[in-house]
N, C-alpha and C positions, 0 to 999 in steps of 0.2 A: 504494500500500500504506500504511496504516493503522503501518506502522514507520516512513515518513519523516516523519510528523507529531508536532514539536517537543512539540505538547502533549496528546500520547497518551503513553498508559505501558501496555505489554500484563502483563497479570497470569494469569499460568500455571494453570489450573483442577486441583486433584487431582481423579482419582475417586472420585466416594464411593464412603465404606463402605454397608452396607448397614443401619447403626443412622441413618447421616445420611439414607440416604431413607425411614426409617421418621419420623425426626422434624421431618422437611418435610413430608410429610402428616401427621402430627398436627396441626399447625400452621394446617391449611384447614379450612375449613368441611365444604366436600362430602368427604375423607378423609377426617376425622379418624378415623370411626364404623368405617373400613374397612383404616385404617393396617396392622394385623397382618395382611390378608390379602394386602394390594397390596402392601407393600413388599417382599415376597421375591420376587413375580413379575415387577416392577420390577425389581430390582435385577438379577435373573437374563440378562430381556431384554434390560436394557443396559449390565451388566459396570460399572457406578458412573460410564459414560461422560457428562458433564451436559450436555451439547448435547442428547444422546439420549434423555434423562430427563427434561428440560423438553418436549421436543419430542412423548415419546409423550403425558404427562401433558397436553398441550394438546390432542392428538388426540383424544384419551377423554373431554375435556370439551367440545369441540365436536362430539362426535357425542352427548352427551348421556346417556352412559353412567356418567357421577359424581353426576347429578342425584339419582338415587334410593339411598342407599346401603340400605336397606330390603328390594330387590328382590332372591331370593335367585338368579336368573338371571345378574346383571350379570355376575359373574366368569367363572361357563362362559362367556358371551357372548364377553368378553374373549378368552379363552384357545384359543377354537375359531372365530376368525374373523381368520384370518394377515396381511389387508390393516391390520387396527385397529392390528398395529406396525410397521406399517410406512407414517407419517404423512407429508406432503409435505415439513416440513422436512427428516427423515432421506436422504427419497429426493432430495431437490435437492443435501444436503451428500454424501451418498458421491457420486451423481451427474456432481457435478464433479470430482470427485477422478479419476472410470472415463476420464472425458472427455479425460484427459491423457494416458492409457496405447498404446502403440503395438497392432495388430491381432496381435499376437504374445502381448503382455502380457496384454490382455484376454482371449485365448484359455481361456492361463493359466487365471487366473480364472473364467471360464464353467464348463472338464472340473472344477475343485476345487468349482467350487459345485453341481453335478447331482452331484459325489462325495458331498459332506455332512457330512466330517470329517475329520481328520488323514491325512496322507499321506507316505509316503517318495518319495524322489527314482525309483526304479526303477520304481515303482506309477504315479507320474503320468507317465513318460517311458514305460510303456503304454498308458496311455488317450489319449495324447497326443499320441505317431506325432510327436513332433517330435525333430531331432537332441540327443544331448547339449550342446555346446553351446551352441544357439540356445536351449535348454530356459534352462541355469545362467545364460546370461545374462539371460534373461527374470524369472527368479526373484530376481536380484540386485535387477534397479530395483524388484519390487516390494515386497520387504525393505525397499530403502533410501525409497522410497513411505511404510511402516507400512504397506503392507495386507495384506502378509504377516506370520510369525513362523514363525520356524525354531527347533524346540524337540527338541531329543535327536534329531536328526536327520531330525524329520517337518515338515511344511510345513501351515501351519493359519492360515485369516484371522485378522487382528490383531484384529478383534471381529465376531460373527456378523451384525450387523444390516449387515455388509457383505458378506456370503454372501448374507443375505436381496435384499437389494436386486441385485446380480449374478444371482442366482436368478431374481428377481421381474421382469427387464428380457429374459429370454428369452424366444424366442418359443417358443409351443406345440409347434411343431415339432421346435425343435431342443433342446429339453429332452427330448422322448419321442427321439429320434433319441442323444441324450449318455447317457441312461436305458441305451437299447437296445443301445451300445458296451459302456459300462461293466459292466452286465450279463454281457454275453456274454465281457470279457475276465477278469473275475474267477472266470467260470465254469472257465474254461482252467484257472485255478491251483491244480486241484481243491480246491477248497474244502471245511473239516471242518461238521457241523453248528452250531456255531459260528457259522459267516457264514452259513446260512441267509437268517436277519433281513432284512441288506444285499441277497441276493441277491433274495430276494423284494421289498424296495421297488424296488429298482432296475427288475425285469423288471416290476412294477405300473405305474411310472413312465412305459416304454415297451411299455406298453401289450400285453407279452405272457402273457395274464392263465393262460393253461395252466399255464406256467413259475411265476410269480406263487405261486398256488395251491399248487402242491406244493413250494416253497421256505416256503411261511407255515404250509402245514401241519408240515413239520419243526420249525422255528424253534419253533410251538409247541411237538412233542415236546421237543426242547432244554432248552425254558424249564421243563418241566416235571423236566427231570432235573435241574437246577443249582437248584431250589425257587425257580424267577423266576416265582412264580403270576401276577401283575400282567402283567409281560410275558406269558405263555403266554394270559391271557384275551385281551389286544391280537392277540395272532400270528392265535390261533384266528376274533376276531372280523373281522378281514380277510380271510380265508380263507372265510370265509362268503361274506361281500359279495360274493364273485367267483365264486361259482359258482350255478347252479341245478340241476346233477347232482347225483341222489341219494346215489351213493360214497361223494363227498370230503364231500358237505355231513352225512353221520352221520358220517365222521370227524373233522368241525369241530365236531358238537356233542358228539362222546364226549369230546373233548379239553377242549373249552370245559366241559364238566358236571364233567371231573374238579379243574379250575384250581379253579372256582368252589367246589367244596367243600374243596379242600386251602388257599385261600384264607377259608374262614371263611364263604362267601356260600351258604347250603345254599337259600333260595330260588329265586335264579339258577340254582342247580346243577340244580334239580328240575326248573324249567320246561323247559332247554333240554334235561337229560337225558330227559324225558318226551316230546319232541317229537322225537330221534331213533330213542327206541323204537316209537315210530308209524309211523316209517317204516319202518324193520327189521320190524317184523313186518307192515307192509302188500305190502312187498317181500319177504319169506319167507325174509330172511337171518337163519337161525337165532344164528351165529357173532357178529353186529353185536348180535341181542337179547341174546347169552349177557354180551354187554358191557355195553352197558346199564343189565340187571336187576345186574350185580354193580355196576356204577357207582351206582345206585339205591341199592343196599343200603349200599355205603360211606356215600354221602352221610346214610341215616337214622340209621345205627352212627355217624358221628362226632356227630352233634350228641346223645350222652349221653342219649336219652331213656330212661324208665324199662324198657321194653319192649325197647330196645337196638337198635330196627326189625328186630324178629324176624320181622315178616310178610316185609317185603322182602328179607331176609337168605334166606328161605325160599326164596322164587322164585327168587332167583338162585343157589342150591343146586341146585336142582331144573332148572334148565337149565342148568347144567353135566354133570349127570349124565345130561340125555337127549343133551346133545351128544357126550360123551364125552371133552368139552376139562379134560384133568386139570390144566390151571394155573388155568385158574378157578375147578377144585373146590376147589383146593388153599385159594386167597383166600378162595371161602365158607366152607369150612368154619374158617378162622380168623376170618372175622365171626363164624360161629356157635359158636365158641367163646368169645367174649367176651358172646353173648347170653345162653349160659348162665353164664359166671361173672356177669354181673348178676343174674340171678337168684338166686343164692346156690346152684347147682348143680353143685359145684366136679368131683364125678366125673365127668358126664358131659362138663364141660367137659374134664377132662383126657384123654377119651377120643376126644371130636372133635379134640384137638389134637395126642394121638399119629396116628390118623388122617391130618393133615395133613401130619405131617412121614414118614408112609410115604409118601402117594402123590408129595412135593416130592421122596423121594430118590431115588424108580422116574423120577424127571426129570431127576436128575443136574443139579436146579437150585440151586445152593447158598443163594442168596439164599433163596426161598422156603422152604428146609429150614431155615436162620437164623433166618428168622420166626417158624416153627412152634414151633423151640427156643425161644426166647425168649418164648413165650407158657406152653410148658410151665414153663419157670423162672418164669413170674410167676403160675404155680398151685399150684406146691409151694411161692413163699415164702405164696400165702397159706390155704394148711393146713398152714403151719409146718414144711415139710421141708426146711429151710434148706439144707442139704447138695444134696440131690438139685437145689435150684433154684438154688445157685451152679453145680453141675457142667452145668445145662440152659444156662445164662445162659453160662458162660465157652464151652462148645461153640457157640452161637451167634456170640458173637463173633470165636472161631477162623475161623469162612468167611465169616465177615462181613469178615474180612481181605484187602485189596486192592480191595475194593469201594469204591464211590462214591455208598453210601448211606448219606447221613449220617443219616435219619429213623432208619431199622435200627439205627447204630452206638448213636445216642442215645439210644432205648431200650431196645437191648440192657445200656449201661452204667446205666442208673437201675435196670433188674430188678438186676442184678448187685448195684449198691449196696445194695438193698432186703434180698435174700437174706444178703448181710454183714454189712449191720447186725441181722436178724433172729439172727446168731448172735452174735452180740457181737464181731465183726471190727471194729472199727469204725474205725481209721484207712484201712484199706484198702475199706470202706465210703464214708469223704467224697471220696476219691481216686475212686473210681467215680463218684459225682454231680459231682464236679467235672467229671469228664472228659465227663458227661451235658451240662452247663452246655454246657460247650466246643463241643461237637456242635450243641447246640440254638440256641444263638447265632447259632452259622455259616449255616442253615438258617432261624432265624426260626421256631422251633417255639414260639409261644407255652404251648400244654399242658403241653411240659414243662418251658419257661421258669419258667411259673407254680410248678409240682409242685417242680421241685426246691428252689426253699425250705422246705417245711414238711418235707423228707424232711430236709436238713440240720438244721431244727429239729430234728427228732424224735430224731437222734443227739444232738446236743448238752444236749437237757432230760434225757435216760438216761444220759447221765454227769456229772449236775448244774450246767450250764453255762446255767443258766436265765435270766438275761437275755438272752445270747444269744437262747438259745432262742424268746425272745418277741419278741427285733426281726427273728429270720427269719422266722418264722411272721407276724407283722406286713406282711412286705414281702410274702410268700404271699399274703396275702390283697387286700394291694390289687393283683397282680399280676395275681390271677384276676379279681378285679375290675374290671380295665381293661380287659383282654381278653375277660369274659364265658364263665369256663371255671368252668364250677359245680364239676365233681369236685373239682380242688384246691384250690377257695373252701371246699367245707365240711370238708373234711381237714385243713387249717390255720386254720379257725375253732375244728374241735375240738381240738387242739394247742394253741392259743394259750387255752382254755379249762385245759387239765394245768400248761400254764405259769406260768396265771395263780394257779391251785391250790395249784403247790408255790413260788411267793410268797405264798401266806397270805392268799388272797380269795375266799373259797367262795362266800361269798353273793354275789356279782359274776359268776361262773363259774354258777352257778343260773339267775339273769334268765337269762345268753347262752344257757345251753342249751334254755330256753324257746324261746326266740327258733327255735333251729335245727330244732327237734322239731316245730314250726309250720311249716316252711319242706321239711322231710324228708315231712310227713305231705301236704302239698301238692301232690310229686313238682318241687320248683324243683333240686330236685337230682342228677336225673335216675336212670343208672346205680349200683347196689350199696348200695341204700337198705337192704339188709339188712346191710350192714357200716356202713354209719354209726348205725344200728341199736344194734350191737354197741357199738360205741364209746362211744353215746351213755350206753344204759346203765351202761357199764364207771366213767366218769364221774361218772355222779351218785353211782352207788355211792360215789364216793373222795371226792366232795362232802359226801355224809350225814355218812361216817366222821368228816371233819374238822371237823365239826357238830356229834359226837358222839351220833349219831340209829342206833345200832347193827342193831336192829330194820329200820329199813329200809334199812341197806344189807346184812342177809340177803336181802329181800327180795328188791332188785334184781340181787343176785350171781345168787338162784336164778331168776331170768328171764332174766338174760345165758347162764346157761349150760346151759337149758335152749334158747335159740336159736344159739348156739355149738355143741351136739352136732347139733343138727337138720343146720348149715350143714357140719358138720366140719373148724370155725376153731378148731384147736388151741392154738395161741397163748391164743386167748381163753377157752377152757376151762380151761387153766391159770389164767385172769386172775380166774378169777371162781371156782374153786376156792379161792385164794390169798382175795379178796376174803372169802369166805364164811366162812372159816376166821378168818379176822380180827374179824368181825364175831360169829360166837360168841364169841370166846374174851371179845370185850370183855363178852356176855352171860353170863358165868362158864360155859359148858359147854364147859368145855376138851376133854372127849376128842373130843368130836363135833370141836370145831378142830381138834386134832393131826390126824383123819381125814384131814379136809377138805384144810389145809395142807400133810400127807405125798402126797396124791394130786397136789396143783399142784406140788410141787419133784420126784416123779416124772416128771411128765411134761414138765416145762422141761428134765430132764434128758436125758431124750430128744430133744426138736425142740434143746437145748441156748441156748434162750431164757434167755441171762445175767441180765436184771433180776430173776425170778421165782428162779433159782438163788441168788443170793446174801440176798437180801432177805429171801425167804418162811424160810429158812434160819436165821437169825436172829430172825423169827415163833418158827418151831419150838423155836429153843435157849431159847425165856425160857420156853415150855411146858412144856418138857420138864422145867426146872428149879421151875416149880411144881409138878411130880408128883413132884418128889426125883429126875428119873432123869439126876442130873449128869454122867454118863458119857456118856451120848447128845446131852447138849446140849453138852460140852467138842466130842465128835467133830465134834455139827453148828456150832458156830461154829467149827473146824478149816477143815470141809469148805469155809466160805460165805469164811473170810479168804483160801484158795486162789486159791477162782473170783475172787476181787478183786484178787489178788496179776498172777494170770495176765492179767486185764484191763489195767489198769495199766501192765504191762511191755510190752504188744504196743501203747500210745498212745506216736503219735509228739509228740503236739501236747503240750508240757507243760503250757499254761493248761487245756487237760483234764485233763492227768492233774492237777494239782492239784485242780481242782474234783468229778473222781470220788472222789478220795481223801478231803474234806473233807466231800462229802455222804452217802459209805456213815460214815465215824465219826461223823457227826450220828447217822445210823440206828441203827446202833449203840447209840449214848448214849442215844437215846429209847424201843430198844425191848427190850434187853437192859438198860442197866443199869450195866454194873462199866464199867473203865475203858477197855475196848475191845478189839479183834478179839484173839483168840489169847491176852486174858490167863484 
């Protein structure tokens, strides 16, 4: 030994970290160019262990795999081919280490390595069949070894590339035979869907490919329920592999078409979902096609096109109704309820979606009746019946209680927000997007990861919190843009446009809307190009204003709210009544404003749209007192100091309430006059 020699000195190796094998390859020729990709896959495969790090890194460049860092293959290569880490130095040094172990120890080791990960003492003292304590003794030497680690009471190799190697030293036989134990004793412990995963590789492993199959096919459902899309495409696409029966193989592709689109990948989703309905309807199973075509329809419904994939939304309406399968009616006709809110067809959409939630409650299915609700509430917030779509929204989430749908929960709580803040609620408004956030997080719902910024914005710039305002909608926008979600990309492009506005940059907030109106008329926008529409207009108009361009912000009022009555976007009819009114009075024909302006705070009064209430209100009172009629205008700046009094006292957040409070007496000061509300 290498310690009796006077003039050796052993010097102890830490593991690296995994910045230190990032700048070990930088350091080479052939990594340098590849350092960020290799070095977390490194450091992964061998835990910063540097025998084992020098050792694969020499293997991968004597097989020639660092020569080209260019080739976009090399790393799949790497990473799908088990022998490349497992190089002769690794397999000579654990090697000798196995070499020393008694036929008991090694045993050991074998059942834990065909296991494939952590174990308690009771679990492997089943697959094990050995006594207790021949077992504790067994497991003591190889504690005291390092080839073990005993962690909160489970037993797991002290580093994997000595699982691998233990693994890789059995023989074909007796790995399908330890496969086929293991398998069958985990089977015993009834297992929840949950273990699926494990049970299916293991019964794969041993070669019982029946078993296999409908453990992979679960595992995927599973994966689909806890939103592990990644995993569920893996479950689904082993489940394939193993069959050639028609059955399971369209229940492999319904599952794999659904993954793929709830994952984001609607290509993937199309070809394999189109290849199961080829066989469902070659095979005459109506039931598999009715799946299918609604799986079809989802995947064209989510990727926002302008049409909303109202063809295929069609079809699978339509076969559901000749099947008679009223849960799938139920699904289409909530697809076809968001075709036609894209459209800007808000009635019939609320008509297909009471519809939905009849036939979800003749089901007695709560979820489903959840849905329905919560689509109803996100059709009265947008024809402004705030009421009616908090009370749809809060009913929703009532049976949405106990459930373990957090997509449901999290849209249920962003309609809710939307509807609260449409009435001026508005702490209890960011508390519902908060609670959206929370949801959406948990689940990985990029859409409305993205959305709930600019909804936050959008509270915040409406009680004068405008820098805010502009770094959430800032973060909206690169959030849709990292993800590729256009709706809330251009929702919080136009936000961040009002933002920018009420900082005092019109001609800046001009170009961008150029920009988006180019981008709108293109269809890169997809779904509700008639509410960005709305918007856009509502905008330039308040752009003109602040331009001082009066004339053409009549203009654009009376086109916003000649396509606002068309849509019956109430909110926006007030918006552009209010707008229109403004822009005469700046053209001296006051009474045509007062008209105009008494119609917008009529009707805010009703949907009880606070911005238009208090503001337009204060319009009216400097009117009013140009015609002499100072009794109406005392009343109406009474009425507008109220609605702000009453705002104000329901905000929890004080950096709001200050900021609401500093920007209605700005308003005030600039558009009345004296010294402010109530005097």
């Amino acid at each position: 030994s290498f310690q009796r020699e006077d003039h050796v000195t052993l010097i102890p190796l830490p593991r690296l970290t995994e910045a230190d094998t990032k700048a070990f390859l930088s350091q080479r020729d052939d990594t340098a160019l590849i350092a960020d990709q290799l070095s977390h896959w490194l450091y992964q495969e061998t835990d910063g262990n540097p025998l084992f790090f020098i050792s694969l890194i020499q293997s991968l460049r004597e097989e020639g795999l660092l020569e080209n860092e260019l080739d976009p293959d090399w790393f799949t290569r790497i990473q799908t081919e088990p022998n490349r880490t497992l190089p002769e130095a690794i397999l000579a040094s654990v090697g000798s280490r196995l070499l020393r172990l008694s036929k008991t120890e090694r045993g050991v080791l074998d059942w834990m390595a065909v296991f494939g990960r952590s174990l308690d003492f009771s679990t492997l003292q089943e697959i094990n069949n050995q006594s207790q304590i021949t077992l504790l003794n067994a497991l003591e030497q190889l504690l005291a070894r390092e080839l073990l680690l005993e962690i909160e009471g489970k037993y797991d190799f002290a580093h994997n590339k000595i699982r691998e190697v233990v693994y890789h030293n059995l023989s074909a036989a007796r790995r399908i035979f330890y496969h086929q134990q293991i398998g069958s004793k985990l089977e015993e412990l009834t297992p929840s869907s949950a273990d699926s995963a494990i049970l299916a590789h293991h019964f794969e492993g041993g070669q019982e490919y029946d078993k296999a199959l409908e453990y992979w096919l679960d595992a995927g459902e599973h994966a689909l329920d806890i939103y592990a899309y990644q995993q569920a495409v893996q479950h689904f696409e082993r489940a394939l592999a193993l069959t050639d029966q028609k059955a399971p193989q369209m229940d492999a592709y319904l599952g794999l078409g659904r993954a793929f689109t709830l994952s984001d990948d609607y290509d993937g989703a199309s070809a394999v979902i189109q290849q199961g309905l080829l066989q469902a309807e070659k095979a005459g199973d109506n039931l598999r096609r009715t799946q299918f075509l609604y799986a079809q329809a989802q995947n064209a419904n989510r990727q926002h096109r302008p049409d909303g994939g109202k063809e295929e939304v069609e079809a699978a309406l339509s076969a559901a109704e000749q099947t008679g399968n009223d849960h799938y009616l139920t699904l289409s006709l909530l697809l076809l309820t968001e075709v036609h809110e894209s459209d800007g067809n808000l009635g019939s959409a609320l008509e297909t979606a009471d519809r939905a939630r009849a036939v979800s409650h003749g089901l007695h299915d709560n979820l489903l009746e959840a849905r329905a609700l919560l689509e109803i509430g996100f059709l009265h917030a947008q024809r402004a019946d705030f009421d009616k779509a908090v009370s749809a929204a809060g009913l929703g989430l009532q049976l949405l209680e106990g459930t373990d749908d957090r997509n449901a929960l999290a849209y249920g709580w962003n309609i809710l927000g939307r509807a609260l803040g449409g009435r001026g609620d508005y702490s209890r408004a960011l508390d519902a997007f908060n609670r959206c956030h929370e949801e959406a997080g948990i689940i990985g719902d990029r859409y409305l990861l993205a959305q709930v910024f600019n909804m936050r914005g959008w509270l915040h710039r409406e009680l004068g919190d405008f820098e805010n305002g502009l770094k959430l909608d800032q973060e909206g926008i690169k959030s849709a843009k990292r993800w590729d979600k256009p709706s809330p990309e251009i929702s919080a492009r136009l936000n961040l446009c009002l933002d920018l506005l009420q900082l005092g940059d019109p001609k800046r907030v001009l170009g961008l809307l150029e920009e988006i109106e180019e981008q709108i008329n293109a269809g890169s926008f997809g779904f509700h190009s008639w509410r960005w529409q709305l918007r856009l207009l509502h905008t330039r108009g308040l752009c003109a204003l602040a331009l001082d361009k009066p004339a053409q912000v009549a203009a654009l009022a009376e086109e916003g709210l000649q396509l606002a009555e068309l849509k019956e976007a109430r909110k926006y009819i007030a918006l552009n009544h209010g707008l229109f009114g403004v822009a005469l009075a700046v053209l001296d024909r006051v009474d045509e404003a007062v008209r105009e302006l008494e119609l917008a705070v009529a009707l805010a009064d009703e949907i009880q749209y606070q911005p238009i209430r208090w503001e337009e209100r204060f319009q009216l009172a400097h009117l009013y007192r140009q015609k002499k009629s100072l009794k109406a205008a005392g009343e109406t700046i009474s009425e507008a100091n109220e609605i702000i009094q009453l705002i104000s006292e329901n905000l929890d957040d004080e950096l709001l309430r200050t900021t609401f409070s500093k920007m209605t007496l700005d308003l005030y000061h600039q558009i009345v006059g004296d010294d402010g509300p109530g005097k």
